[in-house]
C-alpha positions in Angstrom: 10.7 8.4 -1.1 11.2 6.7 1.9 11.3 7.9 5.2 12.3 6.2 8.3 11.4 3.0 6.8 8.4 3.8 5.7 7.8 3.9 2.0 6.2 6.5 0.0 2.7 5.3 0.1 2.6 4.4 3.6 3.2 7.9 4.1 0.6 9.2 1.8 -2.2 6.9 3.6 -1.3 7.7 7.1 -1.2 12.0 6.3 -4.5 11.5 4.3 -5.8 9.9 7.7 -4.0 12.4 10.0 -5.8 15.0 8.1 -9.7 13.7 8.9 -10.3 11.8 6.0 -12.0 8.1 6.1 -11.0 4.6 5.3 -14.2 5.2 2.5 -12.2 8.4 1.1 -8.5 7.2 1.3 -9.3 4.2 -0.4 -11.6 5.6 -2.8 -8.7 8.4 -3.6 -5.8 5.7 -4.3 -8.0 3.4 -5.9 -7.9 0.8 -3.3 -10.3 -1.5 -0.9 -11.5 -0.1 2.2 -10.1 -3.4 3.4 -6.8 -2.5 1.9 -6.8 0.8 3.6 -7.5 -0.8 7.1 -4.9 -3.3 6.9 -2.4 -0.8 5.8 -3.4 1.9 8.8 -2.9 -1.2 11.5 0.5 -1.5 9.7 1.3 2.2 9.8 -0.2 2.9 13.4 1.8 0.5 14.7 5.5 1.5 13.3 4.2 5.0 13.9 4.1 4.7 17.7 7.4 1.9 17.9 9.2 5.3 16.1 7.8 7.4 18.9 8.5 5.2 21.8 12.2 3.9 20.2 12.8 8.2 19.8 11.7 8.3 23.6 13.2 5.7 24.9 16.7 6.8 23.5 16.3 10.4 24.9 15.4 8.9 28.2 12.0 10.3 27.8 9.3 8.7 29.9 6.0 8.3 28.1 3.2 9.7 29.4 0.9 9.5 25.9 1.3 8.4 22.0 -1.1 9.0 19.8 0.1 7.4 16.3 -3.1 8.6 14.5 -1.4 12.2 14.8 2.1 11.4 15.2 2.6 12.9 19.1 3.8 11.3 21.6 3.8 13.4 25.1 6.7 12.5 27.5 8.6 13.9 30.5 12.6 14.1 30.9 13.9 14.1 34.7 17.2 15.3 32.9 15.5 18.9 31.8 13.0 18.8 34.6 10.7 19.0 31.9 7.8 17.9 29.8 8.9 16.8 25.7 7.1 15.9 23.1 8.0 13.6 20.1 6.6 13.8 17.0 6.7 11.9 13.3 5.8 13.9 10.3 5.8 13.0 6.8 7.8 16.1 6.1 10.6 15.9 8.5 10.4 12.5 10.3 10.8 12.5 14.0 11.7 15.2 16.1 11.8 16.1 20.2 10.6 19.2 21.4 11.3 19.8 25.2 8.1 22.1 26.3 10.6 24.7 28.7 10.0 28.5 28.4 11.2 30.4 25.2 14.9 29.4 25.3 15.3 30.0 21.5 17.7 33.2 21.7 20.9 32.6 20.6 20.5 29.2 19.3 22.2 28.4 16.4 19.2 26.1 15.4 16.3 28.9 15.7 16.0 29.0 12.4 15.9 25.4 11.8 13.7 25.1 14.2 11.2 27.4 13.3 11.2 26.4 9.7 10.0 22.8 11.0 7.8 23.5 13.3 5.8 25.7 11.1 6.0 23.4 8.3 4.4 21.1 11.3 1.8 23.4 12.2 1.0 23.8 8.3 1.8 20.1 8.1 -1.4 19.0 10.5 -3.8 21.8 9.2 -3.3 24.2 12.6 -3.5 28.5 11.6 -1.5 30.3 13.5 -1.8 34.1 13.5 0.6 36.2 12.4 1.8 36.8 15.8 2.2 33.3 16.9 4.5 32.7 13.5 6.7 36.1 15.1 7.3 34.1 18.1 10.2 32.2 19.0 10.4 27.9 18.1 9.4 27.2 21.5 6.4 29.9 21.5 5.2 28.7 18.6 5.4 24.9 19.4 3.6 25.7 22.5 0.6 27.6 20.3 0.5 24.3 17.7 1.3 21.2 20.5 -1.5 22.7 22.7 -3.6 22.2 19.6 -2.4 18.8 18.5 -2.7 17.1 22.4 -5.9 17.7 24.2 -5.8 19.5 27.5 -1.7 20.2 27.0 -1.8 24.2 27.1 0.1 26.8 25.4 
């Protein structure tokens, strides 16, 4: 598998660190060096947040904050008047999600939309209650990014 120009265990080392675990425990699960591990997340981190910021920078999003450890990168676009945010999953790859009200309805990608962001929500370990999954793609982004970015709210 390889995704974005990343290969497949690129991937698996930088989700194994999204999801809390150490250097000690990635390297001791794949059989590797600590050493190994580190050089390998510098590696990863760093195409991590050039994804992000090349994503951005096409959309004309300016970038307030990128965090490659978690794959988010919080932006704003003058042409929506709006805040975005950009994120890389090992899932789905990269995706923008402008942070405006609840304008799902009558979008023909609602359905897309919420399949992905609740495969990101499930993705980074976030629970959402059985009301927040009823909610619309942008409702429910709102309940997981507020999550994922500290101090963004819902």
């Amino acid at each position: 598998m390889d995704l974005m120009g990343f290969s497949a265990r690129q991937l698996v080392i930088w989700g194994m660190r999204r999801d809390g675990l150490s250097f000690t425990d990635i390297a001791r699960r794949l059989g590797i060096t600590k050493q190994a591990v580190s050089k390998a997340m510098k590696s990863i981190d760093d195409k991590v947040a050039k994804t992000l910021e090349a994503t951005a920078k096409a959309a004309k999003i300016e970038v307030r904050h990128v965090n490659s450890a978690k794959g988010v990168l919080l932006g704003y676009s003058y042409e929506s008047n709006d805040r975005v945010i950009v994120t890389f999953s090992t899932r789905h790859g990269v995706h923008i999600w402008h942070y405006h009200g609840t304008g799902c309805e009558g979008c023909e990608l609602c359905e897309t939309c919420r399949k992905i962001i609740l495969d990101e929500a499930e993705e980074r370990g976030i629970t959402l209650t059985d009301k927040e999954k009823a909610g619309s793609p942008a409702e429910i982004a709102h309940a997981v990014f507020s999550e994922v970015i500290p101090g963004l709210e819902p």
